[in-house]
C-alpha positions as CSV (number, residue, x, y, z in Angstrom):
1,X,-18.6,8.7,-31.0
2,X,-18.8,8.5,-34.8
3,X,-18.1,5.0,-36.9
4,X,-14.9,6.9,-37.8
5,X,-13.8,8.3,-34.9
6,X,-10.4,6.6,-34.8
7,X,-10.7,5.9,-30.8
8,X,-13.4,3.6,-31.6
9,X,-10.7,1.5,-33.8
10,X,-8.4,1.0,-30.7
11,X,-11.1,0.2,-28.7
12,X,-12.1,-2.8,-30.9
13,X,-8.5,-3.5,-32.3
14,X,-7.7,-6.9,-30.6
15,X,-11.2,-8.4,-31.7
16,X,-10.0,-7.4,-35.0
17,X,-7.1,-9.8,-34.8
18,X,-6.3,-11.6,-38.0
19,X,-4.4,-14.2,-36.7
20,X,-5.0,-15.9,-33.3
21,X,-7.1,-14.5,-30.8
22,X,-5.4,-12.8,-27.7
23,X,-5.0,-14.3,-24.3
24,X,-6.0,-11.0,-23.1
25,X,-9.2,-11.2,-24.9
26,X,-10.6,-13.9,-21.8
27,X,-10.1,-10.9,-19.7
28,X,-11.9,-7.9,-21.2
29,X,-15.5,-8.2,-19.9
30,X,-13.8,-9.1,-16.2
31,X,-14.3,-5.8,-13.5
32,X,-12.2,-5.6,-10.7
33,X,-12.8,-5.0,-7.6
34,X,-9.9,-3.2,-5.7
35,X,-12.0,-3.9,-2.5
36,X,-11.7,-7.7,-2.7
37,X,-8.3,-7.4,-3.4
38,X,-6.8,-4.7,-1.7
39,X,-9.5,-5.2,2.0
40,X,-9.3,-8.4,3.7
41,X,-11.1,-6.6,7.2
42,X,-13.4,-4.4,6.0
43,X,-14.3,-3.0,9.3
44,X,-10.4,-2.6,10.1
45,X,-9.3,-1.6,6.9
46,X,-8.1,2.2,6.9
47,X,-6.5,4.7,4.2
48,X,-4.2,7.0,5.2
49,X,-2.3,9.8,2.7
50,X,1.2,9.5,3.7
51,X,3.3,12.9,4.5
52,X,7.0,13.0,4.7
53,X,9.9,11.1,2.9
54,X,10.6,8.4,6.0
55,X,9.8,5.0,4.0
56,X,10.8,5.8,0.2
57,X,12.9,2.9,0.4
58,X,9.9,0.4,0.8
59,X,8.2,2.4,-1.7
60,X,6.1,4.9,0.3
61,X,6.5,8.1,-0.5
62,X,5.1,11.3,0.2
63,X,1.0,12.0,-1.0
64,X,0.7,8.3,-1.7
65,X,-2.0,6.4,0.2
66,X,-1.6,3.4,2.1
67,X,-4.0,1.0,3.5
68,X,-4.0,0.3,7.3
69,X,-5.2,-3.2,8.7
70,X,-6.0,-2.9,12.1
71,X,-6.9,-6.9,12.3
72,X,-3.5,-8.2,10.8
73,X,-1.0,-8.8,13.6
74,X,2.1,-6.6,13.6
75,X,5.2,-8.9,12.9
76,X,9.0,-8.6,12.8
77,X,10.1,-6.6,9.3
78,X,6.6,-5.7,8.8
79,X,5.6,-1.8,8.1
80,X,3.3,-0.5,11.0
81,X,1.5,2.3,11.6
82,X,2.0,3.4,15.4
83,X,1.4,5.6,17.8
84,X,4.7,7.1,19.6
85,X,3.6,10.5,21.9
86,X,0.4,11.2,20.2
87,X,1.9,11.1,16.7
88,X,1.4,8.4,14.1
89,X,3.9,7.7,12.2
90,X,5.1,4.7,9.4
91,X,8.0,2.7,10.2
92,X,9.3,-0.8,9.7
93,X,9.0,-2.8,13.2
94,X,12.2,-4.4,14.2
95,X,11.8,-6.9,17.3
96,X,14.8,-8.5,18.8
97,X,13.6,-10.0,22.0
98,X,12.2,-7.9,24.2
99,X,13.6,-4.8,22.5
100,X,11.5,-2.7,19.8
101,X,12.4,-0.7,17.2
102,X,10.7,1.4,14.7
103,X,13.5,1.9,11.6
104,X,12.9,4.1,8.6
105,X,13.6,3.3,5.1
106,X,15.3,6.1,4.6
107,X,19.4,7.1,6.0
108,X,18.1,10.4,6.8
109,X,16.3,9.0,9.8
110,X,17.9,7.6,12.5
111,X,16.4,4.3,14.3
112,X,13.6,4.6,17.0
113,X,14.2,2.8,20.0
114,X,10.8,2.2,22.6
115,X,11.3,2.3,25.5
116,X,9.4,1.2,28.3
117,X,8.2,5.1,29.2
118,X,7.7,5.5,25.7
119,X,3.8,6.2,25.3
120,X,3.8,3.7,22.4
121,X,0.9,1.7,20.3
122,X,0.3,0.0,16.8
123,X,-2.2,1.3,15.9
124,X,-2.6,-1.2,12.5
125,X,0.2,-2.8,9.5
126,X,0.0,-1.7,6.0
127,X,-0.9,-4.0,3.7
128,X,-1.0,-1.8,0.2
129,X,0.8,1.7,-0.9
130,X,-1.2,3.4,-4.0
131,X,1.5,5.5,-5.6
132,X,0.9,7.5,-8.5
133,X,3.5,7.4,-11.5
């Protein structure tokens, strides 16, 4: 890039401020690292690319990826990834008692109930969706 190349003057705009400096300015030299925020057990940390329209009302939808922790306990309300017949699939577990559920966000689907012949495991609880806008 030239000195006049005009995508050089965004770049430096807010150091060029003529009043008070920007809060923002703390942050610019600060990385990120999605890994420390996103994976709290790397070795049972997954990513899986989500196909179908099941959980688009907890944000989910179809092509995103979500991020599978196999070492955070499945809990009531929580969104799982299980096992049900050899098929994985994403659904919020509903627990009353000793009866489980597997409910979609979505009215198109109807409830899951287990059953006790029901080849069924959790196979891990998503703790992040990356969606694309």
């Amino acid at each position: 890039m030239s000195e006049n190349d005009p995508s050089l003057d965004v770049l430096n705009e807010s150091r060029r401020s003529a009043g008070f400096p920007s809060p923002a300015d703390d942050y610019l030299e600060l990385k990120l690292d999605l890994n420390s925020l996103l994976i709290k057990h790397r070795e049972a940390t997954f990513f899986l690319r989500v196909e179908g329209d099941s959980m688009i009302g907890a944000g989910i939808h179809s092509g995103d990826l979500i991020i599978v922790d196999r070492a955070v306990q499945a809990q009531h309300k929580k969104v799982i990834v299980a096992v049900l017949d050899g098929e994985l699939l994403i659904r919020r577990l509903s627990l009353q008692g000793s009866d489980v559920s597997l409910v979609a966000e979505n009215c198109e689907y109807p409830a899951i109930i287990v059953s006790e012949s029901t080849a069924f495991e959790i196979w891990g609880t998503v703790t992040n969706v990356i969606h694309e806008l």
